[in-house]
N, C-alpha and C positions, 0 to 999 in steps of 0.2 A: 283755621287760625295758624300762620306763621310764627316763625321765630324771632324773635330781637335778636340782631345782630350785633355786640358791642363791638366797638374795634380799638385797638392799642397799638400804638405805633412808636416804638423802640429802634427807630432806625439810629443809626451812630454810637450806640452802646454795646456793652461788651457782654459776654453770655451770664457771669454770674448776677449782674448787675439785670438782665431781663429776666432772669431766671424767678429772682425774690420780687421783680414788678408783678410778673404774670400767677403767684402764686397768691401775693396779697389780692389780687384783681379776681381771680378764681374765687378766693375767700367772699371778696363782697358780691359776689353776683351765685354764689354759690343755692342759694334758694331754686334762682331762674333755673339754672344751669341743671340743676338735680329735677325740679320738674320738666325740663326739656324744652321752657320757652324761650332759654335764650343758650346765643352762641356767642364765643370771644372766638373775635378773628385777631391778631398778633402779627406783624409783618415787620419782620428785624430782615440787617445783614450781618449777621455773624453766624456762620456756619454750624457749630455747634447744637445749633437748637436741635438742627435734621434727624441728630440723637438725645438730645440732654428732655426736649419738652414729651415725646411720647412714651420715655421710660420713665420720666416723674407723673405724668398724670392719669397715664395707664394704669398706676399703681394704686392710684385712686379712684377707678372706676369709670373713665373719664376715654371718650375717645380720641385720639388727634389725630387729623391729616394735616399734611405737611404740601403745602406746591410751591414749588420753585417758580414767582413771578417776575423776572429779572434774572440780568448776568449775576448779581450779589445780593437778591432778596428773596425771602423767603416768607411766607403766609401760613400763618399755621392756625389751623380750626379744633378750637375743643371745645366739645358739648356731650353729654350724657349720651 
């Protein structure tokens, strides 16, 4: 059995402003995500994320990789 994939897409917005999307989004998918059925994938351009999302969700227990998929975008995967 696979993962759900959710995906959020914050392209044109600025870090603090994806920062509280992706925290409320974590919150409601928080079941899946803690049994390990599902992943939020997140794909902004604003740089910041490359640090701001895996020292906030790390903190929570929460894994994120981060891939640079474009000259100014960025994908970032957190799941248990």
């Amino acid at each position: 059995m696979g993962e759900e994939v959710v995906k959020l897409s914050l392209e044109g917005e600025i870090c603090t402003y994806t920062l509280t999307r992706v925290r409320k989004k974590v919150a409601e998918l928080e079941e899946g995500l803690q049994a390990g059925s599902k992943v939020l994938e997140v794909v902004v351009d604003h740089h910041p994320i490359v640090d701001n999302y895996p020292a906030e969700f790390s903190r929570r227990g929460y894994q994120v990789e981060i891939e640079k998929i474009g000259p100014a975008n960025w994908l970032a995967r957190i799941k248990k």
